[in-house]
N, C-alpha and C positions, 0 to 999 in steps of 0.2 A: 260352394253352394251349388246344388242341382242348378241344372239349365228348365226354364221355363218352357211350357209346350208351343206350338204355332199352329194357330190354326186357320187358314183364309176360307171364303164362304164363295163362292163363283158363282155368275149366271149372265145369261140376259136381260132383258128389259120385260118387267114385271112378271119376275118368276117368282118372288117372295122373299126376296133378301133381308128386307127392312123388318120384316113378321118377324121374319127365322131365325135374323140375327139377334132378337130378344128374348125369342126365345130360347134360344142355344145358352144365352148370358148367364139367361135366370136357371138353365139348369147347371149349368158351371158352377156358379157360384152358392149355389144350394149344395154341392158337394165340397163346398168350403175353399176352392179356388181362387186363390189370389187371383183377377182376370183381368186386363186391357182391352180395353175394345176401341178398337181405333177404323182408319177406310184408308183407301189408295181412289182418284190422288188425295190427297191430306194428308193430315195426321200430325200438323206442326202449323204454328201462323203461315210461313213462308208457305209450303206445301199446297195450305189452304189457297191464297189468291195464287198461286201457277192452277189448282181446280178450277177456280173460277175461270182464268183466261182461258182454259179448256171448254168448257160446258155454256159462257156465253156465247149470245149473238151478236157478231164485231162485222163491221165494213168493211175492216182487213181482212182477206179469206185467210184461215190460219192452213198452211199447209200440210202435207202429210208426215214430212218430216220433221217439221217442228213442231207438230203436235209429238211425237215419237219420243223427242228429245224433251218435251215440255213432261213428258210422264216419266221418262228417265229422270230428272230433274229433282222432280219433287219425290221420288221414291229416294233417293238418295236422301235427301233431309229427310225422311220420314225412318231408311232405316237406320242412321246413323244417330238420331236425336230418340227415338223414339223406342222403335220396334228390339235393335239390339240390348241397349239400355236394360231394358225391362225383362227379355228373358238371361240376361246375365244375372239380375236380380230374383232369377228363381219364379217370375210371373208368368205363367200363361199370355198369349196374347191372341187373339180371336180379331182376326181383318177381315171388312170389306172388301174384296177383291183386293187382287197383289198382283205376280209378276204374269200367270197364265192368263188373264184380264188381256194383257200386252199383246199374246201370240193371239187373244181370240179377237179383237175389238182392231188394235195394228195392223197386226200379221195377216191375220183371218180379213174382217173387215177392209181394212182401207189395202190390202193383199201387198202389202209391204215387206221386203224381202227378209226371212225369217233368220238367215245367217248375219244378220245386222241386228238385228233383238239378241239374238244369243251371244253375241260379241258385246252388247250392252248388259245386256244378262249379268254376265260373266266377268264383266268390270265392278258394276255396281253392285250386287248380292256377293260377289266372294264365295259364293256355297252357300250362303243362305237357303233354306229351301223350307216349306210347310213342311209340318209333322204328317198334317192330314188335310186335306184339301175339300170339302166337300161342296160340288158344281149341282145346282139347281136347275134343271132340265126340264123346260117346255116348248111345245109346239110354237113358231115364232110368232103365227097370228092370236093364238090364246096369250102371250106374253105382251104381245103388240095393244091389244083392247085392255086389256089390265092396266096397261101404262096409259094409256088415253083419258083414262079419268079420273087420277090423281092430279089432272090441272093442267100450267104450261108447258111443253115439250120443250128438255135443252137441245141444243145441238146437235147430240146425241142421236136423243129420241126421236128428229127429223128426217133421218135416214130413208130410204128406200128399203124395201123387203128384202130385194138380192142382200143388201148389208149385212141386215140380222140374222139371215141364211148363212152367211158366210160366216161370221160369229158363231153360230151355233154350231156349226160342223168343225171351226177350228177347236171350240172348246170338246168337242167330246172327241179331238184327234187326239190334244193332250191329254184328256183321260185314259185314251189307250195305252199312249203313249209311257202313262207314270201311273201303272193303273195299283203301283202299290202305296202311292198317296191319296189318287182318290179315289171319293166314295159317289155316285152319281146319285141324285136323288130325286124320283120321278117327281115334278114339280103341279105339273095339273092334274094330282089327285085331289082329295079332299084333304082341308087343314091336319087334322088328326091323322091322316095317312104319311103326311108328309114328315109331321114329329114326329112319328113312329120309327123309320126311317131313318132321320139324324138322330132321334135315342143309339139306336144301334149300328149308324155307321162310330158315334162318340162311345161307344163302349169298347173299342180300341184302345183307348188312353185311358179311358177308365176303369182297371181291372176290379176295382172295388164296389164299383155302381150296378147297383141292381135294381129295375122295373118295381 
């Protein structure tokens, strides 16, 4: 049986993940697509509460490196129950955020030494790797006020600006980086510019698909 395609959705804090990821679904699956849609961390019961102790507010300060370890953790269950599973069975599978997430949010963010993600990397994925990548790219304070009014800030979302900074520039190192997975996709345009955009970065994989 064919191998399924892989596809992860990358960004920062309110670039349009949540939109785009539906949108992307509904255009998958209109071309008849067997699709998963799953997220990192998650994507399995277990998976789900190591999320949760990630993204709440705890007394305990959770540290850097066992935050690190806590997304290594759960990506493991998630690719060994879930993600492999499913493209062995011939399914597409469209992520929330995956392993580049790590270098930019980790690495990037909490500037955690990158030779220690890739040594994790490289345990846990085996060579796993996205078909196509496609990173959602905005300016940090236009992503920053977008997230502000969707309600309460996780742990996350509390950060300081340098964080997000540092986030955003690691993710668009990896895109140079693997620039023949991903596809950047100016994110503070207008909605219709933006799926315009992922129509044709996803016309890669889809040589059948026409506008």
């Amino acid at each position: 049986m064919k191998r399924g395609r892989f596809i992860s959705l990358e960004g920062g804090e309110g670039v349009g993940k949540s939109t785009n990821l539906l949108f992307i679904r509904e255009l998958l699956e209109q071309q008849g697509i067997d699709l998963l849609v799953t997220r990192e961390p998650g994507g399995t019961p277990l998976a789900e509460k190591i999320r949760q102790l990630l993204l709440e507010h705890t007394e305990e300060t959770l540290t850097d490196q066992a935050e690190l370890l806590l997304v290594f953790a759960a990506r493991a269950q998630h690719i060994q129950h879930v993600i492999l599973p499913a493209l062995q069975c011939g399914q597409w599978v469209l992520c929330d955020r995956f392993i580049d997430a790590t270098y930019a949010y980790q690495g990037g963010g909490r500037q955690l030494d990158q030779h220690t993600i890739a040594w994790l990397e490289n345990t846990v994925l085996n060579g796993l790797v996205p078909d196509l990548t496609l990173l959602l790219d905005a300016p940090v304070e236009t992503g920053l006020q977008r997230a502000q009014v969707r309600g309460e800030l996780d742990r996350f979302e509390l950060e300081e600006l340098a964080f997000f900074q540092r986030v955003r520039q690691a993710y668009l190192l990896r895109a140079a980086q693997h620039a023949e997975r991903f596809r950047i996709i100016q994110a503070c345009r207008s909605l219709p510019e933006v799926q315009q955009q992922i129509r044709v970065a996803l016309a890669s994989l889809l040589p059948k698909y026409s506008e």
